[in-house]
N, C-alpha and C positions, 0 to 999 in steps of 0.2 A: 282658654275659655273653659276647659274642664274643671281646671283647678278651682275658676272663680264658680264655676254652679258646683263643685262637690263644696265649698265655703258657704257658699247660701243655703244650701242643704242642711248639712250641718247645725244652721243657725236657723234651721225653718223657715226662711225666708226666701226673697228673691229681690230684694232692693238692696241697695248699697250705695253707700259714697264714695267721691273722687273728691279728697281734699290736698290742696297744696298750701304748705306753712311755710313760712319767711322762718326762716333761721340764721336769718345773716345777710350782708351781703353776699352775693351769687352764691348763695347756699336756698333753695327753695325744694326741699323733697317732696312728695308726693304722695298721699298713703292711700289705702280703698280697705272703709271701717261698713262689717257688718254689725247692725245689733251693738253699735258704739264700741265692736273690737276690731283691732287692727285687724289684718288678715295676716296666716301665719308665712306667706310666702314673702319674698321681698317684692317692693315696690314698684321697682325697676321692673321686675315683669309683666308689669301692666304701664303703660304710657299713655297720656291723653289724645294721643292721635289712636295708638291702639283701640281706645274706647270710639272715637269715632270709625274707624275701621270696624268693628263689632257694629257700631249702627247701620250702617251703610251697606251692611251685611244680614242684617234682619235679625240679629242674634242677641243684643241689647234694643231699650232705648230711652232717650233723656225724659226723665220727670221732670225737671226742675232745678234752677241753683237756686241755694241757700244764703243767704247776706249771714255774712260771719260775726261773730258774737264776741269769741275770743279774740286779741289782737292776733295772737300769732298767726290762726288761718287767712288766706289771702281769697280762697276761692274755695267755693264746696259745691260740687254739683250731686243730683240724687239720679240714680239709672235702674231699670228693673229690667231683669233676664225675661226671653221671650221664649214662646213655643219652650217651655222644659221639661216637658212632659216626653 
């Protein structure tokens, strides 16, 4: 959770996405883009359940998915950091 609000910080912001891209069969990674940049940690340390864990926790919460544009994306949801003050 630090990493990702010193990353929104960073990009002055406090929103970010959760996108998963089809790159194959059973190849589908995951990435979490601020400000349309990747973030510079790997991916893998942030997980979709993780993100619900963060909600369920009061420390994110879901805006919104996104209907994907590009083929490659599968799924894009939008989340904003809570209380970061």
């Amino acid at each position: 959770m630090a990493r990702l609000l010193t990353q929104c910080e960073k990009h002055n912001t406090f929103e970010f996405l959760f996108k998963i891209e089809y790159w194959g069969i059973l190849w589908m990674p995951w990435f979490i883009y601020i400000a349309d940049e990747s973030l510079k940690f790997s991916a893998n340390d942030i997980s979709e359940n993780d993100l619900k864990r963060l909600i369920k926790n009061g420390h994110i919460e879901f805006i919104e998915e996104i209907a994907p544009i590009d083929t490659i994306d599968l799924e894009i949801k939008k989340y904003r950091i809570k209380n970061q003050n």
